[in-house]
C-alpha positions in Angstrom: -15.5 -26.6 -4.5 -18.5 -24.3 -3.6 -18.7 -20.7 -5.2 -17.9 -19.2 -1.4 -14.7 -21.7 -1.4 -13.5 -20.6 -5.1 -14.1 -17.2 -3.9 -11.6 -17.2 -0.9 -9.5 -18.8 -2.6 -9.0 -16.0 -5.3 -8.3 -13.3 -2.6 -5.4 -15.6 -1.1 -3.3 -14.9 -4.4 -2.9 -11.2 -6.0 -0.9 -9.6 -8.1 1.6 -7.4 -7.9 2.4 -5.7 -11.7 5.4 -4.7 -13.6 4.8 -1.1 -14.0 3.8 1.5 -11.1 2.3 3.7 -13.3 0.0 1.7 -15.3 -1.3 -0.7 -12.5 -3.0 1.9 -10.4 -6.4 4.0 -10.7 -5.1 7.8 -11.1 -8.6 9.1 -11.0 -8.5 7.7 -7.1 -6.7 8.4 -4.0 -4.3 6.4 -2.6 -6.5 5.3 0.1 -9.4 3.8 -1.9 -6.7 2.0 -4.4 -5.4 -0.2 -1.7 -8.5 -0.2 0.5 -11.5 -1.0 -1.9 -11.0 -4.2 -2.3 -11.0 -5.1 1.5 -14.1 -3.0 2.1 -15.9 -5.0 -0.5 -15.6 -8.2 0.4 -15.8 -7.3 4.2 -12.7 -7.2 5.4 -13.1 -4.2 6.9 -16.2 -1.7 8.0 -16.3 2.0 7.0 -15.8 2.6 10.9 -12.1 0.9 10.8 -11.3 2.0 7.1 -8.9 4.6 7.7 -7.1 2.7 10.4 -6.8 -0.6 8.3 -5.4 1.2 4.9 -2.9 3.2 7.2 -1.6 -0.6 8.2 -1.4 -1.7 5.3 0.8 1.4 3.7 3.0 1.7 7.4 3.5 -2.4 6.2 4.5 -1.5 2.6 6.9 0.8 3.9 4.9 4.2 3.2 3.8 7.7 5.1 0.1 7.0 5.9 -0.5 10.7 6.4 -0.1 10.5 2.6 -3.0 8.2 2.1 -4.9 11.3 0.4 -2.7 11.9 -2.6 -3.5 10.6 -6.1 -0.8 8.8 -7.5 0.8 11.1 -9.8 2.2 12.7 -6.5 4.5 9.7 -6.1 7.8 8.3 -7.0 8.2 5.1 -8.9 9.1 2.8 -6.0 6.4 4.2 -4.0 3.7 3.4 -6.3 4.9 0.0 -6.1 4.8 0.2 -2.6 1.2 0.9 -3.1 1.0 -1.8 -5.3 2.4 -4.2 -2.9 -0.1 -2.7 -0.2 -3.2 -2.9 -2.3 -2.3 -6.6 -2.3 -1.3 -7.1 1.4 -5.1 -5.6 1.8 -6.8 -8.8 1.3 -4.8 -10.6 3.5 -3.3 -13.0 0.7 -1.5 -16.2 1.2 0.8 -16.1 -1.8 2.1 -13.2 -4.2 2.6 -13.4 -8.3 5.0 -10.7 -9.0 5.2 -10.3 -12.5 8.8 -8.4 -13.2 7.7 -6.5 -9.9 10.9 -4.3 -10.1 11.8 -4.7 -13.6 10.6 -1.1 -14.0 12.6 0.4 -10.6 15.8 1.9 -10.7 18.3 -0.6 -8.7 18.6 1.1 -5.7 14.7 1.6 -5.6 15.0 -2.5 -6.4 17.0 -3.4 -3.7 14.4 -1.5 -1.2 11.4 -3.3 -2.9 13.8 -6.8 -2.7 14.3 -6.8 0.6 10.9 -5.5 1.8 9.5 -8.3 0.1 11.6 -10.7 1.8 10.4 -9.1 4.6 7.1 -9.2 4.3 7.9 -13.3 3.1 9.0 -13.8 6.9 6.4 -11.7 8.8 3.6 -12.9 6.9 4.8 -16.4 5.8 3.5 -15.3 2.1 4.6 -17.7 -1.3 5.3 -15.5 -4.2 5.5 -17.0 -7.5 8.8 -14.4 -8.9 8.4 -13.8 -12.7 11.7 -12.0 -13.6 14.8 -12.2 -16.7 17.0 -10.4 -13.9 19.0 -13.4 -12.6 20.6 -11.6 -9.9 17.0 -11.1 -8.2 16.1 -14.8 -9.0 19.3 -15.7 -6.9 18.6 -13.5 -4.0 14.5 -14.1 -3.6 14.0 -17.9 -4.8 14.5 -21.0 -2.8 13.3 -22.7 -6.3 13.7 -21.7 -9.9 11.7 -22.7 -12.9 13.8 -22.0 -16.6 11.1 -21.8 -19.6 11.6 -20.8 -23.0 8.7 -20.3 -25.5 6.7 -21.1 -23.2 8.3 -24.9 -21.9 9.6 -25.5 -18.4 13.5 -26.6 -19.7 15.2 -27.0 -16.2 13.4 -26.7 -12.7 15.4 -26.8 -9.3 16.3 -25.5 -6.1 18.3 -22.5 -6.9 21.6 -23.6 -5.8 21.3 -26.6 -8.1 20.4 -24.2 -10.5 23.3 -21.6 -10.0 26.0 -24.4 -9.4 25.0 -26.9 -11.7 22.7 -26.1 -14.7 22.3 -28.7 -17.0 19.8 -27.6 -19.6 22.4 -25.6 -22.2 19.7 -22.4 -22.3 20.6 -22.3 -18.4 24.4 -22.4 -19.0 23.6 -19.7 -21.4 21.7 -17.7 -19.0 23.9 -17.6 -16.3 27.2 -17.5 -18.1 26.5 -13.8 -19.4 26.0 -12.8 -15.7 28.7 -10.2 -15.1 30.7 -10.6 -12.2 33.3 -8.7 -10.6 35.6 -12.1 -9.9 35.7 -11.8 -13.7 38.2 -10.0 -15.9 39.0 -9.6 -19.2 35.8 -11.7 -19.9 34.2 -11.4 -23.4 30.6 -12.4 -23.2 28.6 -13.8 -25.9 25.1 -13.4 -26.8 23.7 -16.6 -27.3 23.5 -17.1 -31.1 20.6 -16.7 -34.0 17.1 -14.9 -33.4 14.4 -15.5 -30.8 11.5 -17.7 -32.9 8.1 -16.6 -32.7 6.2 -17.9 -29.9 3.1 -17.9 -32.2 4.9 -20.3 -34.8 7.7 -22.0 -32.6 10.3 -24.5 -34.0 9.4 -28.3 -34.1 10.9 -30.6 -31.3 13.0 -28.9 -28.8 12.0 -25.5 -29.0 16.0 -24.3 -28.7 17.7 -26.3 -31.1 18.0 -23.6 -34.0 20.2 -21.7 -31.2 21.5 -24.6 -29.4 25.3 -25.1 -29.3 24.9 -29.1 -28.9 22.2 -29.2 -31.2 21.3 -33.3 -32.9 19.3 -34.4 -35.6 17.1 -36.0 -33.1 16.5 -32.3 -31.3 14.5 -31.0 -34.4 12.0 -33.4 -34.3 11.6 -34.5 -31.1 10.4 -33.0 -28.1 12.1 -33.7 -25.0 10.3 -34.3 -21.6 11.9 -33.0 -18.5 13.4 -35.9 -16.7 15.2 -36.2 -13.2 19.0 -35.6 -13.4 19.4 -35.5 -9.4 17.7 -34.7 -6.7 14.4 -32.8 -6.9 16.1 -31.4 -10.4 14.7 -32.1 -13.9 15.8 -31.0 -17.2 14.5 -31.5 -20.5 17.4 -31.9 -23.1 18.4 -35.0 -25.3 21.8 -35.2 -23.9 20.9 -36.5 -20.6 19.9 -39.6 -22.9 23.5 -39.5 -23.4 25.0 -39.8 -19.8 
């Protein structure tokens, strides 16, 4: 791959960050956050500039007459709006939202949710969805990816996921999801301490807290093999079957 070819290749995928304070420039205005990138590397002139940032924010769902502001003059969700424009500016091909609404409150989330699904549609993006909320994962994914301590434990389409998890993390996970078909339910945490990432157990990474737990589990690592279709898990007990 030639230099030009890596470089268009890193503006297909940006970023979009956890938290809408942090992630932007306050000593700028709104309109050189989002469009300094795309002047740049030439996707737009300094003739057009004011015409292609007001796109991009009227896309993201904000008030271009309030390109001028600095972003202490906005709300949480909007700065992620400004985020998500910033992104857009580039003309990307896929997203990595890193707990893009961890930091929202969840009627800001629900507006951010569905304008990214959205925005999915109208510019056929791929996002790559890093989030603990489970509830979001359902709603946004068509495929879901489990890790813990770093290792992929389960990977499927999210309906195998939600309706069949085989990995017993994933059964964990998705048995303290509250409901309200559910009553009188007591929930519990799943037992013992997170390890250290920086010193992790030896074999399966889990087994200290794993329920189903065998000798063989402490020493040995398991791989992630296919249960079913286009599903893999990585536990001993599928040994077992």
């Amino acid at each position: 791959m030639s230099a030009a070819e890596a470089h268009a290749a890193r503006l297909k995928v940006q970023m979009i960050f956890q938290d809408p304070y942090a992630s932007l420039n306050p000593r700028l205005r709104v309109d050189e956050i989002v469009g300094e990138a795309a002047r740049i590397h030439g996707l737009v002139g300094n003739g057009d500039f004011d015409d292609y940032v007001s796109t991009q924010l009227e896309r993201a769902g904000l008030d271009p007459a309030l390109r001028q502001r600095y972003p202490h003059q906005f709300s949480g969700g909007q700065r992620q709006r400004i985020g998500i424009a910033r992104a857009l500016a580039v003309q990307p091909s896929m997203l990595v939202c890193d707990e893009a609404v961890a930091a929202l409150d969840v009627s800001i989330q629900a507006q951010i949710l569905n304008l990214f699904m959205d925005l999915r549609e109208e510019l056929n993006l791929t996002y790559l969805f890093i989030s603990h909320d489970l509830g979001v994962v359902e709603h946004l994914s068509d495929r879901v990816v489990i890790m813990y301590l770093g290792r992929v434990v389960e990977t499927a389409t999210v309906e195998e996921v939600f309706q069949r998890p085989n990995h017993p993390y994933t059964q964990a996970l998705l048995a303290e999801i509250p409901t309200l078909k559910s009553r009188h339910k007591t929930f519990t945490a799943i037992k013992g301490e997170i390890p250290s990432p920086l010193n992790p157990p030896s074999g399966c990474h889990f087994h200290p807290r794993c329920p189903h737990a065998m000798p063989r589990c402490k020493t040995e690592v398991p791989t992630l093999k296919g249960i079913a279709i286009n599903h893999l898990s990585a536990c001993h007990l599928n040994d077992m079957a």
